[in-house]
C-alpha positions as CSV (number, residue, x, y, z in Angstrom):
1,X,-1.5,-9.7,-37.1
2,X,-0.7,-10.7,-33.6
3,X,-2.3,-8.7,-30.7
4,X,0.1,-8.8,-27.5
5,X,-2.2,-9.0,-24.5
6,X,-1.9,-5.9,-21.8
7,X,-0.7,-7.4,-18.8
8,X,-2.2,-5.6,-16.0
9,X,-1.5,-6.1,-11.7
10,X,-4.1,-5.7,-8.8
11,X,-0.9,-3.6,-6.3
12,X,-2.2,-3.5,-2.6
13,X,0.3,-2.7,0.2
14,X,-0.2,-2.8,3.7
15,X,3.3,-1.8,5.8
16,X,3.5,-1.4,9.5
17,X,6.5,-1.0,12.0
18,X,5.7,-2.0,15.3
19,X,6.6,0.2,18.2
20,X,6.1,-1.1,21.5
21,X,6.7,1.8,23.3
22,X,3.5,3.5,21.3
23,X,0.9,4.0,24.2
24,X,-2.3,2.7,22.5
25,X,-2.6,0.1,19.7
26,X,-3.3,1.4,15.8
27,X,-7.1,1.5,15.4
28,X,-8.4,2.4,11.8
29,X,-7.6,6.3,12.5
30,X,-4.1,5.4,13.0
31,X,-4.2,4.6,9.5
32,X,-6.0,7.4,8.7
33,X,-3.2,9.6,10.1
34,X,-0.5,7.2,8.5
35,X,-1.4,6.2,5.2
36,X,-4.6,5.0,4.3
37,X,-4.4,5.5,0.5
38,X,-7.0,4.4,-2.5
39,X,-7.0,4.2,-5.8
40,X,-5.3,6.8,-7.6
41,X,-4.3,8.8,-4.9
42,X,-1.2,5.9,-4.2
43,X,0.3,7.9,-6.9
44,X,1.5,9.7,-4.2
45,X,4.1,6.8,-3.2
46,X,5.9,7.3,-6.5
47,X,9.4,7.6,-5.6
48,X,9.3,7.1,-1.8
49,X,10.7,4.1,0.0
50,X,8.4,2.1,0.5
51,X,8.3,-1.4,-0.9
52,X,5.1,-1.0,-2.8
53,X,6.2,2.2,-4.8
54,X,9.2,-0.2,-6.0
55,X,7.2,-2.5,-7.0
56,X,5.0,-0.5,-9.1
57,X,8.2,1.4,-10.6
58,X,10.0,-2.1,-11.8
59,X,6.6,-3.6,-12.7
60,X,5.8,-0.6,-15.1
61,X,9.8,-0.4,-16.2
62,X,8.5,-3.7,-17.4
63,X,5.7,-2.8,-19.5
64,X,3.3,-3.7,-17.0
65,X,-0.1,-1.8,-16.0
66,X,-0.6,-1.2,-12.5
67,X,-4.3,-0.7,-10.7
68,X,-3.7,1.0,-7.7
69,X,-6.2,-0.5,-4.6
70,X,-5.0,0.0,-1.4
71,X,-1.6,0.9,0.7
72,X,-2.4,1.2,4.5
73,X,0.8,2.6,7.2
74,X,0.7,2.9,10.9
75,X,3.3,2.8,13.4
76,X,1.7,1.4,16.1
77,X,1.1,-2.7,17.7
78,X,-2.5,-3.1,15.5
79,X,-5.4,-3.5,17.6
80,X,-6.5,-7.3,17.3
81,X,-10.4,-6.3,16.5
82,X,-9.2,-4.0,13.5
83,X,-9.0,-6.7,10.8
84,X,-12.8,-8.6,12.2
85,X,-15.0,-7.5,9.4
């Protein structure tokens, strides 16, 4: 008998729309205020439209086990020092 493997996917999205009008660049709060999502709680993408929650509804369509990570949204030109560890 012939076990098929599960085929599971790491899904991470990070989306931002620049707006250069926006008076102050996005710190980690503006993400906080966006979308700053982890785990299971990017179940709450399902059905939007946003690229990721597509993803995860064709990838699952196709058998495939999602792990929710990380999805981040902010609206604002992202201050340089956010991404420095």
């Amino acid at each position: 008998m012939r076990v098929e493997p599960i085929r599971r996917v790491a899904v991470a999205g990070f989306q931002h729309e620049t707006n250069s009008f926006a008076p102050l660049p996005a710190d980690l709060r503006a993400f906080e205020v966006g979308a700053l999502l982890r785990g299971e709680a990017m179940a709450r993408l399902a059905g939007s439209d946003t690229p990721t929650a597509g993803f995860v509804a064709a990838a699952e369509s196709a058998g495939v086990k999602t792990v929710p990570l990380l999805f981040a949204w902010a609206g604002q030109p992202v201050y340089a020092g956010l991404f420095v560890a």
